[in-house]
PDB file as gemmi writes it, atoms N, CA and C in Angstrom:
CRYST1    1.000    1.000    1.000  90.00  90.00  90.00 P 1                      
ATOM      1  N   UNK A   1      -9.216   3.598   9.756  1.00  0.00           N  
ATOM      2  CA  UNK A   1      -9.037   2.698   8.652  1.00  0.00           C  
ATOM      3  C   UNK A   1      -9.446   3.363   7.335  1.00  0.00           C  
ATOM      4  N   UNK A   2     -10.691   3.823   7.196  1.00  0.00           N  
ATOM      5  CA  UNK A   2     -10.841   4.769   6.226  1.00  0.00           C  
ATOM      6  C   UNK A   2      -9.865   5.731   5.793  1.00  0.00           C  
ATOM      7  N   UNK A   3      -9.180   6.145   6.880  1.00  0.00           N  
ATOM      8  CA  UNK A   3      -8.727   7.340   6.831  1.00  0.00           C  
ATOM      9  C   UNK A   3      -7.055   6.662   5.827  1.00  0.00           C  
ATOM     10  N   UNK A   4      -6.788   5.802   6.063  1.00  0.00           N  
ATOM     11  CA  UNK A   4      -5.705   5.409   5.473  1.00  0.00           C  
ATOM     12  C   UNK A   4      -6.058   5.108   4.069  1.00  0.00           C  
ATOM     13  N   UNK A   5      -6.962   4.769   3.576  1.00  0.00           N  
ATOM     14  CA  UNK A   5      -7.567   4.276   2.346  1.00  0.00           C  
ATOM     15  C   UNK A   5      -8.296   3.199   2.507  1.00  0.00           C  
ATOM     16  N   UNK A   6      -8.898   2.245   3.184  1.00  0.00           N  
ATOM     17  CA  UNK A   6      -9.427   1.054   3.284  1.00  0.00           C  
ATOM     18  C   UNK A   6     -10.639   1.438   2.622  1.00  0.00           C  
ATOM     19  N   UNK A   7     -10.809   0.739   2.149  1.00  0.00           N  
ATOM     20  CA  UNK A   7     -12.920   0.474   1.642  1.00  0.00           C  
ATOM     21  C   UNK A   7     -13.854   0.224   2.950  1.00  0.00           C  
ATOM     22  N   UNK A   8     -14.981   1.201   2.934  1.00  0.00           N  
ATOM     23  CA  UNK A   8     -15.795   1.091   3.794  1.00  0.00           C  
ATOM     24  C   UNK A   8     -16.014  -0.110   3.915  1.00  0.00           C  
ATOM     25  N   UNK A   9     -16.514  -0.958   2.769  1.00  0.00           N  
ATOM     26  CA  UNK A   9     -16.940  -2.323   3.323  1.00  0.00           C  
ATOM     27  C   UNK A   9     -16.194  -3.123   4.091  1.00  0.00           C  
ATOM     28  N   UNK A  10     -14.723  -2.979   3.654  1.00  0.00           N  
ATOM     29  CA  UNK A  10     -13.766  -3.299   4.571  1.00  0.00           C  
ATOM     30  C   UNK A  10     -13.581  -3.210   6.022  1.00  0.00           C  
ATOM     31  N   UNK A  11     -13.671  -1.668   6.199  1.00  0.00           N  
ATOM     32  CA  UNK A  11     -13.646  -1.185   7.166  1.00  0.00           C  
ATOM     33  C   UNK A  11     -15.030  -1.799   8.632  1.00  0.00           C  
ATOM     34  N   UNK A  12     -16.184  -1.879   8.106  1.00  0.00           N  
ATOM     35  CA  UNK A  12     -17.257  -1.975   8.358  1.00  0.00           C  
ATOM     36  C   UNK A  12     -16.915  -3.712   8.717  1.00  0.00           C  
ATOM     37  N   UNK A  13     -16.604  -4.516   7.925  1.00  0.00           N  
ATOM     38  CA  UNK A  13     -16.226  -5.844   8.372  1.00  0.00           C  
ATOM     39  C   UNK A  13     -15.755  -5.887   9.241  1.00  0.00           C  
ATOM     40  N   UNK A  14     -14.262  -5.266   9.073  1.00  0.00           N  
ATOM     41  CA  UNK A  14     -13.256  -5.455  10.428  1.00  0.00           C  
ATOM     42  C   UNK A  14     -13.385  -5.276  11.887  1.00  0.00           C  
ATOM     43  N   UNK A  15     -15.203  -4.331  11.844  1.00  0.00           N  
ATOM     44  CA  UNK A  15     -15.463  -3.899  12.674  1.00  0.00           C  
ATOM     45  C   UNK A  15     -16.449  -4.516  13.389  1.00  0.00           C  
ATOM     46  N   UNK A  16     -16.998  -5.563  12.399  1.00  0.00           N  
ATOM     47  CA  UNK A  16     -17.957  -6.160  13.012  1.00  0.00           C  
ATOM     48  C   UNK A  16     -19.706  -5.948  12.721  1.00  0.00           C  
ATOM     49  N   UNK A  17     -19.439  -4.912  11.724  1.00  0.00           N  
ATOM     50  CA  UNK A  17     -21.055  -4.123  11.630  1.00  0.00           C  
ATOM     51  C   UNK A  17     -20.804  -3.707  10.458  1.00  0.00           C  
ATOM     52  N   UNK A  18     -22.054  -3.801   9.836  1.00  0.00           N  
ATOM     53  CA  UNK A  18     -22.471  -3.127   8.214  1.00  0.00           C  
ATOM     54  C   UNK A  18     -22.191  -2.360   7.609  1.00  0.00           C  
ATOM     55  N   UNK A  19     -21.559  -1.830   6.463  1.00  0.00           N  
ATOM     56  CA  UNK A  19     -21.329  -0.538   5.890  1.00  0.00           C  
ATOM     57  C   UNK A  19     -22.307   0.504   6.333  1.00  0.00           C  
ATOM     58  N   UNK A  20     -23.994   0.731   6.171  1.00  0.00           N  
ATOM     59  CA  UNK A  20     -24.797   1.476   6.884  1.00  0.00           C  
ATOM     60  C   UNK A  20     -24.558   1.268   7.994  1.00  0.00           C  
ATOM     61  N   UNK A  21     -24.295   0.973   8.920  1.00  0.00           N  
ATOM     62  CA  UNK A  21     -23.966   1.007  10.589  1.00  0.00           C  
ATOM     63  C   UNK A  21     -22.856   1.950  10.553  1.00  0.00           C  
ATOM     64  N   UNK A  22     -21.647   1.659   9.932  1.00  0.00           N  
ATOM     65  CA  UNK A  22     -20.791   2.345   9.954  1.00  0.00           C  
ATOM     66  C   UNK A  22     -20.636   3.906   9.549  1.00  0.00           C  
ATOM     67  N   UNK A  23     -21.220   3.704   8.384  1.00  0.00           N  
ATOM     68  CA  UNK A  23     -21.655   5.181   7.786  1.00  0.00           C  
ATOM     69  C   UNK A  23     -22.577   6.014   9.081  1.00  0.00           C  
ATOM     70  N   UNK A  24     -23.281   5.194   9.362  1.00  0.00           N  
ATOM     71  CA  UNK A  24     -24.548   5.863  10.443  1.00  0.00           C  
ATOM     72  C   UNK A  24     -23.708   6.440  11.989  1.00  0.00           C  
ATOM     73  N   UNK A  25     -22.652   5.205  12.449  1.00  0.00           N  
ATOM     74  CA  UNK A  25     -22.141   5.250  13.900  1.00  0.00           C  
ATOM     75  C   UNK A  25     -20.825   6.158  13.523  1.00  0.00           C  
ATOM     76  N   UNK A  26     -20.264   6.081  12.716  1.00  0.00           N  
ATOM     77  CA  UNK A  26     -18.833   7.152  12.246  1.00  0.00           C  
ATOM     78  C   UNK A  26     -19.533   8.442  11.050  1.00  0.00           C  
ATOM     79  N   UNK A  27     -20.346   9.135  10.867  1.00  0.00           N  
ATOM     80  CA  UNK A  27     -20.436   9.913   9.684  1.00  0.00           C  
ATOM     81  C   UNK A  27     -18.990  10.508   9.640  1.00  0.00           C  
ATOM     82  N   UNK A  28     -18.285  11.043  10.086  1.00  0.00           N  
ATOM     83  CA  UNK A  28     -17.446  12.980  10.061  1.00  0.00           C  
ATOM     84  C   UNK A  28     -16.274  11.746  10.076  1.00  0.00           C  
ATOM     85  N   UNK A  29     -15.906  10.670  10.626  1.00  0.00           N  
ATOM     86  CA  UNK A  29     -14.394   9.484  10.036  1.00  0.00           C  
ATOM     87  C   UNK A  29     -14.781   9.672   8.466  1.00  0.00           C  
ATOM     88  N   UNK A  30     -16.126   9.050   8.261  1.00  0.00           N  
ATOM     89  CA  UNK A  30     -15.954   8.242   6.843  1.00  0.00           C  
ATOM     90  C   UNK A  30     -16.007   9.355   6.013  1.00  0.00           C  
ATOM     91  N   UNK A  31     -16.713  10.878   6.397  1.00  0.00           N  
ATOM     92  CA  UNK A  31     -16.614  11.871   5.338  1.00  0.00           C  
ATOM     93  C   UNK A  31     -15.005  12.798   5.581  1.00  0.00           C  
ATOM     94  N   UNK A  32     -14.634  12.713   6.254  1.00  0.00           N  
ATOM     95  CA  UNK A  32     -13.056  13.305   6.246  1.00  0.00           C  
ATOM     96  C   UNK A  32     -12.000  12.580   6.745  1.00  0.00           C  
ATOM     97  N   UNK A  33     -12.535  11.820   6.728  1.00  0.00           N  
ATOM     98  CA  UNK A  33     -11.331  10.558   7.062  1.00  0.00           C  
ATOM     99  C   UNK A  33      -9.773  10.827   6.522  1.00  0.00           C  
ATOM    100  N   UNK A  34      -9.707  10.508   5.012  1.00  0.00           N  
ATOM    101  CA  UNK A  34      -8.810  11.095   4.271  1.00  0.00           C  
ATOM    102  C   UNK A  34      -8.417  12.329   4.029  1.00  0.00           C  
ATOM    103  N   UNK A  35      -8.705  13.095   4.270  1.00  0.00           N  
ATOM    104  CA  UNK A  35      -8.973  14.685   4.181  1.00  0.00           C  
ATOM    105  C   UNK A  35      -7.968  14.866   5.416  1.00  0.00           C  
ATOM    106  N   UNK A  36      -8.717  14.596   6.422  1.00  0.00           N  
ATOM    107  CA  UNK A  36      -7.791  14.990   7.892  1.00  0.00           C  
ATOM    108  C   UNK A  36      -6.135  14.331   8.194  1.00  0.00           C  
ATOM    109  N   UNK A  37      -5.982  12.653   7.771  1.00  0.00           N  
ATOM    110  CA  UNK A  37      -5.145  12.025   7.310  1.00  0.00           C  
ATOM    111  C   UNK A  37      -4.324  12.961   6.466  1.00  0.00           C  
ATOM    112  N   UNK A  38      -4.462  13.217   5.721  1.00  0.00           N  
ATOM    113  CA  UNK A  38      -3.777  13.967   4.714  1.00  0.00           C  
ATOM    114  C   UNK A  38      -3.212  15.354   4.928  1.00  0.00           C  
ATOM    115  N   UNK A  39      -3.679  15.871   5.929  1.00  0.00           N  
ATOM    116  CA  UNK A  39      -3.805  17.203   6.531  1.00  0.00           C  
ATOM    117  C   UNK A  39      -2.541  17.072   7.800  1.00  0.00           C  
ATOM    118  N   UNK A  40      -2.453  15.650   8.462  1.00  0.00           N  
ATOM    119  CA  UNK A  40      -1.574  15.645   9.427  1.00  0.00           C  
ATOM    120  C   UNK A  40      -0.490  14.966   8.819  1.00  0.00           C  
ATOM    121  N   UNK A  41      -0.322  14.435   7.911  1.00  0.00           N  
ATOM    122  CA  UNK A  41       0.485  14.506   7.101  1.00  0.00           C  
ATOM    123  C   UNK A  41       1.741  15.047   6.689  1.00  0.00           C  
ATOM    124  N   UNK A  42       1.173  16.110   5.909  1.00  0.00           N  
ATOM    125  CA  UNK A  42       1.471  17.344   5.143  1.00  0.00           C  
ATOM    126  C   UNK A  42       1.842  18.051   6.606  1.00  0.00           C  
ATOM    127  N   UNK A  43       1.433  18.510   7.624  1.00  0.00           N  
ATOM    128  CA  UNK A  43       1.650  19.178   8.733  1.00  0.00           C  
ATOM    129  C   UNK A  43       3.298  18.533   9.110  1.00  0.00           C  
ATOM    130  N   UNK A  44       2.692  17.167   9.440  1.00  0.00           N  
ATOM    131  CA  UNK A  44       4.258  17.113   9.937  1.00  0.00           C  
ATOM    132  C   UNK A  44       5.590  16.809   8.901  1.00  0.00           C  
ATOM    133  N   UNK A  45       5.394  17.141   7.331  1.00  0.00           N  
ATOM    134  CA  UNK A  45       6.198  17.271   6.403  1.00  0.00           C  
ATOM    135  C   UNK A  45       6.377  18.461   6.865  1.00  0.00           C  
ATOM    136  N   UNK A  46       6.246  19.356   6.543  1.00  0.00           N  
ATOM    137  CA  UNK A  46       6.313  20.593   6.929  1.00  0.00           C  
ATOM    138  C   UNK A  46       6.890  21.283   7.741  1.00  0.00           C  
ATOM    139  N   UNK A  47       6.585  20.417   9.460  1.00  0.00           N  
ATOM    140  CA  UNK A  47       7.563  20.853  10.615  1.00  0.00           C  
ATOM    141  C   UNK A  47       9.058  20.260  10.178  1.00  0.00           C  
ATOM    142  N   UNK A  48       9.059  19.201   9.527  1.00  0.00           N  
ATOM    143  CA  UNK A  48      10.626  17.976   9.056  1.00  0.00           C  
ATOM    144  C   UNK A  48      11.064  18.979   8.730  1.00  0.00           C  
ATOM    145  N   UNK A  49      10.499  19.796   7.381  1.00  0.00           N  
ATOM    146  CA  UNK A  49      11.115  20.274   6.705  1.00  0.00           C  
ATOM    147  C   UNK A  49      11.736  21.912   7.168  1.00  0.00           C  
ATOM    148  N   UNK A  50      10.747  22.601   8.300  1.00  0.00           N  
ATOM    149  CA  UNK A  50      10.954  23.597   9.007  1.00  0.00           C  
ATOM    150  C   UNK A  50      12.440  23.448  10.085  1.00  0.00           C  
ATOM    151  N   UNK A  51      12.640  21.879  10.751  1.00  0.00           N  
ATOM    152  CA  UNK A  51      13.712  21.196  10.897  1.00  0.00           C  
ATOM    153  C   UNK A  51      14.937  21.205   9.805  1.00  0.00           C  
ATOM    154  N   UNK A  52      15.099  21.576   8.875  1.00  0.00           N  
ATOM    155  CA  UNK A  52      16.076  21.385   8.166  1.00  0.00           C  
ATOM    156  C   UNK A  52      15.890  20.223   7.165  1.00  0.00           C  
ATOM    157  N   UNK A  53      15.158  19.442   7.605  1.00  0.00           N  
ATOM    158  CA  UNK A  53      15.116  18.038   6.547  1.00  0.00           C  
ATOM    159  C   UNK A  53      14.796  18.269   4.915  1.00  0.00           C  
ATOM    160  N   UNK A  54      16.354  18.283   4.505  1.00  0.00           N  
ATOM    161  CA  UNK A  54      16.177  18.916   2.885  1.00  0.00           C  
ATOM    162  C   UNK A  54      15.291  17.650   2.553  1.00  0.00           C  
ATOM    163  N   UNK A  55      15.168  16.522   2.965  1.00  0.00           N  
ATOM    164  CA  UNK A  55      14.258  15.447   1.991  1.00  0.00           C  
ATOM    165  C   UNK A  55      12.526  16.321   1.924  1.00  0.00           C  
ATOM    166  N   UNK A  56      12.829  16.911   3.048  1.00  0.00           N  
ATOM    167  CA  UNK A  56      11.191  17.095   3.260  1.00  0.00           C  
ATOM    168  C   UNK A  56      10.919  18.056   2.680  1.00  0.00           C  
ATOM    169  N   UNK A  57      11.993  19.054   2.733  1.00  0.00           N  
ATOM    170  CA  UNK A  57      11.994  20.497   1.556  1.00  0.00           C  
ATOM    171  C   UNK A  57      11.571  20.271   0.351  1.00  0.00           C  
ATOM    172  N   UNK A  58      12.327  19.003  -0.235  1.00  0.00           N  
ATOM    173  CA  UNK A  58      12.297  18.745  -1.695  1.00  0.00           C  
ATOM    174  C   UNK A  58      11.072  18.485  -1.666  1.00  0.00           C  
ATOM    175  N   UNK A  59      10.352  17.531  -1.040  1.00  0.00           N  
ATOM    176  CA  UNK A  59       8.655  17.060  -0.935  1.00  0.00           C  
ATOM    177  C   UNK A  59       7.683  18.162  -1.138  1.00  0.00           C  
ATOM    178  N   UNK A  60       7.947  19.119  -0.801  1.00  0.00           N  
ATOM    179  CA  UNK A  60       7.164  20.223  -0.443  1.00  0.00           C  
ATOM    180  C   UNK A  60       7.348  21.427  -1.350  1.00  0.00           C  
ATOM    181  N   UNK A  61       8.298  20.964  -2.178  1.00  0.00           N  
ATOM    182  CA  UNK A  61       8.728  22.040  -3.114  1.00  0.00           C  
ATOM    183  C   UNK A  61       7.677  21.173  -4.146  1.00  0.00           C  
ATOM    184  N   UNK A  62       7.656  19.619  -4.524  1.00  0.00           N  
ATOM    185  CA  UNK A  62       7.559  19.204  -5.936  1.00  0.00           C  
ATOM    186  C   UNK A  62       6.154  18.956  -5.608  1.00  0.00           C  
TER     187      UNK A  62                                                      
END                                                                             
């Protein structure tokens, strides 16, 4: 959830337990959450575009 963009507090609700709980029981989600998200991403733009997918070319060009 983090990893998509949600707000910890958010996240931490949905879950049932406290922002510090969460921070405490997930550290390495809530500190690369987005980071890694973003990383698999871009990866599989990349293979699209290694596929031929000019949309994904163009993505990766701009």
């Amino acid at each position: 959830m983090v990893s998509c963009g949600m707000p910890q507090d958010d996240c931490a609700r949905a879950l049932g337990m406290s922002t510090p709980t969460l921070v405490k029981r997930f550290p390495e989600e809530v500190a690369n959450g987005v980071a890694g998200k973003r990383a698999e991403v871009i990866g599989l733009l990349y293979k699209s575009a290694r596929a031929g997918y000019v949309s994904a070319q163009r993505k990766l060009e701009g």
